[in-house]
Backbone as a printed PyTorch tensor [residue, N CA C, xyz], in Angstrom:
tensor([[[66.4750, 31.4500, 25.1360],
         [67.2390, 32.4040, 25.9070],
         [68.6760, 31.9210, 25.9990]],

        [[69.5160, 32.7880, 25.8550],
         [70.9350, 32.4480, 26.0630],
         [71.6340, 33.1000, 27.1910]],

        [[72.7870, 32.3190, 27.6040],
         [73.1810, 33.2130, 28.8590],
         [74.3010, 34.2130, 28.6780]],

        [[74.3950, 34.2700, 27.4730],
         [75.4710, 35.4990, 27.1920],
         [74.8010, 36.9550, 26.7790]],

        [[73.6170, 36.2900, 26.7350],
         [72.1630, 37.8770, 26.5770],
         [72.9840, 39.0000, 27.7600]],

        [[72.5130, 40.1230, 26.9970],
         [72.7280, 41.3270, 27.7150],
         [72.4400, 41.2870, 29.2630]],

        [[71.1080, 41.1330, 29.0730],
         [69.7920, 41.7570, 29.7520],
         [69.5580, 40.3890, 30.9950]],

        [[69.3800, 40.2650, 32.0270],
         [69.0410, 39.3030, 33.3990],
         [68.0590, 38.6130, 32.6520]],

        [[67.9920, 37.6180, 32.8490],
         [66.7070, 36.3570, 32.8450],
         [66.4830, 35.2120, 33.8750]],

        [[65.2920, 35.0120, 34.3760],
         [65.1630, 34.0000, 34.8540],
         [63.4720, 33.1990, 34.2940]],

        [[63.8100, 31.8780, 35.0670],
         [62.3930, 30.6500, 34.9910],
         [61.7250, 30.4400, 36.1410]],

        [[61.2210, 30.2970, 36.3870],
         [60.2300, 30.1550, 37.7510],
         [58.9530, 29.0910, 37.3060]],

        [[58.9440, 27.8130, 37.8890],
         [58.0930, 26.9440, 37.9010],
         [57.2910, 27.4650, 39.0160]],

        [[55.9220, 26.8610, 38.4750],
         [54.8470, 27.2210, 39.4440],
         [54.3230, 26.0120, 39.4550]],

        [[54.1310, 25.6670, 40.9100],
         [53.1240, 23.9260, 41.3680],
         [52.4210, 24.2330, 42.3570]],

        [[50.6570, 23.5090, 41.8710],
         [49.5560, 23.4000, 42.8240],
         [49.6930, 22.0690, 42.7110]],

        [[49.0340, 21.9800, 43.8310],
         [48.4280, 20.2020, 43.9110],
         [46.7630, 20.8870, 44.4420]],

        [[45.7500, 20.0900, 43.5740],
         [44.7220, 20.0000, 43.9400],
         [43.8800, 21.6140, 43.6020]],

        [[43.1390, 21.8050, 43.7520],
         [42.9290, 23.4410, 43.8590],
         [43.6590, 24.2030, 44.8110]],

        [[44.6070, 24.0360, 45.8010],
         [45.5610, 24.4260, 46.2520],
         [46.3260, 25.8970, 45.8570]],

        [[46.6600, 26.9430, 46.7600],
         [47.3090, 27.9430, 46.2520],
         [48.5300, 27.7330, 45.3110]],

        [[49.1930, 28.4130, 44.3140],
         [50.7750, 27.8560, 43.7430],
         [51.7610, 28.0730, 44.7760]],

        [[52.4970, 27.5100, 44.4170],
         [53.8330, 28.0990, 44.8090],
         [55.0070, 28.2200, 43.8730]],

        [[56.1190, 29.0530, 44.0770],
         [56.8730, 29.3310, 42.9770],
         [58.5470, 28.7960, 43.4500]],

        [[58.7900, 28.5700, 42.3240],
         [59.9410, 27.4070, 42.2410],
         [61.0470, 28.2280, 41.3500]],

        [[62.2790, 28.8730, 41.9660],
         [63.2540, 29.5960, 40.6380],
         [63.5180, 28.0300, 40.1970]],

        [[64.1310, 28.1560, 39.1020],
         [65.1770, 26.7360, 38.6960],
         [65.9110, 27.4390, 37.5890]],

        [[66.2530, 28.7130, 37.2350],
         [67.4500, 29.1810, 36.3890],
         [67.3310, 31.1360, 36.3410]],

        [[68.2670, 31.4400, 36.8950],
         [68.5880, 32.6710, 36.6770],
         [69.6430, 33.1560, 36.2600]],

        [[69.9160, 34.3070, 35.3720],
         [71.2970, 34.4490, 34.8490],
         [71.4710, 36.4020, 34.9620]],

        [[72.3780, 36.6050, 35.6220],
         [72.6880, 38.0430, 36.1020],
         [73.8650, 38.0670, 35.3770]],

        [[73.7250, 39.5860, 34.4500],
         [74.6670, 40.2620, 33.4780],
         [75.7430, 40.7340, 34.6460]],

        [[77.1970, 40.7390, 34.4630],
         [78.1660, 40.9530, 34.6660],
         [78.5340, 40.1750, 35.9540]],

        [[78.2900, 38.9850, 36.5420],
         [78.2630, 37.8100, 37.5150],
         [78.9420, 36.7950, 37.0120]],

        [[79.8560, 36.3930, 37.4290],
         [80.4250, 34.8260, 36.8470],
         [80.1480, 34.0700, 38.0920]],

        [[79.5220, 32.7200, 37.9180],
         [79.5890, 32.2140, 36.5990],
         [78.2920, 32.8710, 35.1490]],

        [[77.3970, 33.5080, 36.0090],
         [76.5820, 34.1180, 35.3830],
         [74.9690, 33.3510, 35.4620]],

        [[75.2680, 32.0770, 34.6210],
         [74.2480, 31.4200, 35.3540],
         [73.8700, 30.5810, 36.5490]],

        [[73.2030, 30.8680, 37.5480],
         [72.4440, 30.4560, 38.6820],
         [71.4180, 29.0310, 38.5160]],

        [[71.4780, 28.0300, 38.6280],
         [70.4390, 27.5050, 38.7430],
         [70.1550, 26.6900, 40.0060]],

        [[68.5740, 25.7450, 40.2880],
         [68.6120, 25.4030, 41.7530],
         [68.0800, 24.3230, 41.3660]],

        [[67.8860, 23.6240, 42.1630],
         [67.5030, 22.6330, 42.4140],
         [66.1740, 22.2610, 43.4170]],

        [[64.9420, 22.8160, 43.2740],
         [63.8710, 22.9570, 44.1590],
         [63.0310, 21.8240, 45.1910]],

        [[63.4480, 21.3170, 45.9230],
         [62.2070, 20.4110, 46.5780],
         [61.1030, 20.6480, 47.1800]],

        [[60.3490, 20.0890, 46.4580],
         [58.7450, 19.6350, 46.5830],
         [58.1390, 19.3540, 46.9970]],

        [[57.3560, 19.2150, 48.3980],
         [57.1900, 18.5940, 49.0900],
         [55.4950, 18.5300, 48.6060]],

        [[55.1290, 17.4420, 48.4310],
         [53.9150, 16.8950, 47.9970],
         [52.8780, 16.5290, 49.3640]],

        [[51.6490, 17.0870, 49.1660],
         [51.0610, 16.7860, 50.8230],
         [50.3010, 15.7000, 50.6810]],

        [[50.1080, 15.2920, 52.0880],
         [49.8970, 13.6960, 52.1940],
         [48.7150, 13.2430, 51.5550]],

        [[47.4610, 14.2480, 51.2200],
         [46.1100, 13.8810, 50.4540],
         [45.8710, 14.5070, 49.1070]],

        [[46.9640, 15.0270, 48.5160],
         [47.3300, 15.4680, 47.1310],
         [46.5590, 14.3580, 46.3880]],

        [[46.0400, 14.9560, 45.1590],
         [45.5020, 13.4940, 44.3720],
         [45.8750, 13.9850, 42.2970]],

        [[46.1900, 15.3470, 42.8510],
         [46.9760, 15.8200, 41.4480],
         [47.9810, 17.2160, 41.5580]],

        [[48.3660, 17.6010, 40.4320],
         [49.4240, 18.1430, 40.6880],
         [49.5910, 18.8520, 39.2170]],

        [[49.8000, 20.3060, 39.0370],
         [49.8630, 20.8240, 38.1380],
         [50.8370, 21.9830, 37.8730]],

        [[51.9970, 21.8260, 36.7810],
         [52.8830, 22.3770, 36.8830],
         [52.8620, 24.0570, 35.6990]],

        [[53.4320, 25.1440, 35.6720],
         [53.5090, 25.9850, 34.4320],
         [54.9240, 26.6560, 34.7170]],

        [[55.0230, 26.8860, 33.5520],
         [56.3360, 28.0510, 33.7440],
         [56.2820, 28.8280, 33.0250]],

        [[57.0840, 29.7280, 33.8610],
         [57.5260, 31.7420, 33.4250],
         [58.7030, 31.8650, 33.6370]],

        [[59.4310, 32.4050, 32.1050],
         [60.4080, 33.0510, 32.4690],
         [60.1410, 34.8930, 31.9630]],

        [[61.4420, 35.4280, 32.4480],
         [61.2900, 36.6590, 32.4610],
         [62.8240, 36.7740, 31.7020]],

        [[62.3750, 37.8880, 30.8650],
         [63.7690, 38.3360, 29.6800],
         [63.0880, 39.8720, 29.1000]],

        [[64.2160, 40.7170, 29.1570],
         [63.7590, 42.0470, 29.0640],
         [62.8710, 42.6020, 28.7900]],

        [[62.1970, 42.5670, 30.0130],
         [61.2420, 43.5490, 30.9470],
         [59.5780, 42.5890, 30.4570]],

        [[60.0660, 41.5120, 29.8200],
         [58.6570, 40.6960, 29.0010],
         [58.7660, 39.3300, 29.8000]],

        [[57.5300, 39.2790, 30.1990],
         [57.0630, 37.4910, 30.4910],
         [56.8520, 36.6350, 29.6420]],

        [[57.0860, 35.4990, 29.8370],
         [56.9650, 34.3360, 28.9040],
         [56.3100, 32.9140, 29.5560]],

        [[55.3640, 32.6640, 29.3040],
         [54.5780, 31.4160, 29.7610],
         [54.7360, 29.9230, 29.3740]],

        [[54.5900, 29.2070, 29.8280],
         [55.1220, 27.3990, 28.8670],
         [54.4450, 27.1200, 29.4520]],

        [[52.4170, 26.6370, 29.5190],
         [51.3780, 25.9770, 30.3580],
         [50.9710, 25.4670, 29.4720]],

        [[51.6380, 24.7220, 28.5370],
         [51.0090, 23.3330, 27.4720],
         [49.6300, 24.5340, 26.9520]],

        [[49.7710, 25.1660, 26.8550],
         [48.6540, 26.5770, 26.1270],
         [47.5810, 27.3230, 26.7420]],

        [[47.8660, 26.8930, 28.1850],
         [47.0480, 27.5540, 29.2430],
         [46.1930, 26.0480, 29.6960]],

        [[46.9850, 25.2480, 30.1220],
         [45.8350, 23.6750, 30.2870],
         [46.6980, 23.3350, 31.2090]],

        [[48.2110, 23.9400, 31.4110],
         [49.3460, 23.4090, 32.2930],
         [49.3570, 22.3060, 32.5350]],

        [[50.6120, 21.4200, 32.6630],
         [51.2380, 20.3040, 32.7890],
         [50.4300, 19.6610, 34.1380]],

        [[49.5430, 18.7730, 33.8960],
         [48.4830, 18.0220, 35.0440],
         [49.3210, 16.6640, 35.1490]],

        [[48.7140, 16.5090, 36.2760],
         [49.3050, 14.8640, 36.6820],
         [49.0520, 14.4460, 38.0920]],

        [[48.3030, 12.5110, 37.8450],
         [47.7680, 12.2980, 39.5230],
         [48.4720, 12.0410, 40.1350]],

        [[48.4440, 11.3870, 41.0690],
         [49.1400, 11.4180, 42.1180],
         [48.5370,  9.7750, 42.5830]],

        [[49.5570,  8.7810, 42.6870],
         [49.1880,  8.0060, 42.9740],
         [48.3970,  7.6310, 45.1410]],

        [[47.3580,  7.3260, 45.0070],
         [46.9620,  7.1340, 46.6470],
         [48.0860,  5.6740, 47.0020]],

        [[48.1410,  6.2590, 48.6350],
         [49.1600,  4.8010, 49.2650],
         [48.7520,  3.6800, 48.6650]]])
């Protein structure tokens, strides 16, 4: 995706820990006729205190189509070290 594209785009990370509901994370959006145009953030995470893994995917969105990046539907896993 480029940010001189016509058309709005953004990314949205999604993180569970554990079987846990997701939650959704922007970290880049880009709105046609806006300077600077692209938006991005910086999201914190707050990891809960009996987490023991943690699993990440992303979506972006680019005219009017979704796009997925979950390592092929297995999404980005990872433990979590205990105190």
């Amino acid at each position: 995706l480029q940010s001189n594209d016509p058309a709005p785009w953004c990314v949205v990370a999604h993180v569970r820990f554990d079987d846990g509901p997701a939650e959704e994370y922007p970290l880049v959006a880009v709105v046609s006729g806006q300077a600077p145009g692209v938006v991005s953030f910086v999201p914190t995470v707050v990891i809960p205190a009996q987490a023991r893994t943690m699993s990440i995917w992303f979506l972006a969105f680019y005219n009017s189509q979704s796009y997925f990046d979950s390592n092929f539907g297995m999404n980005f896993n990872f433990e979590i070290a205990a105190d």
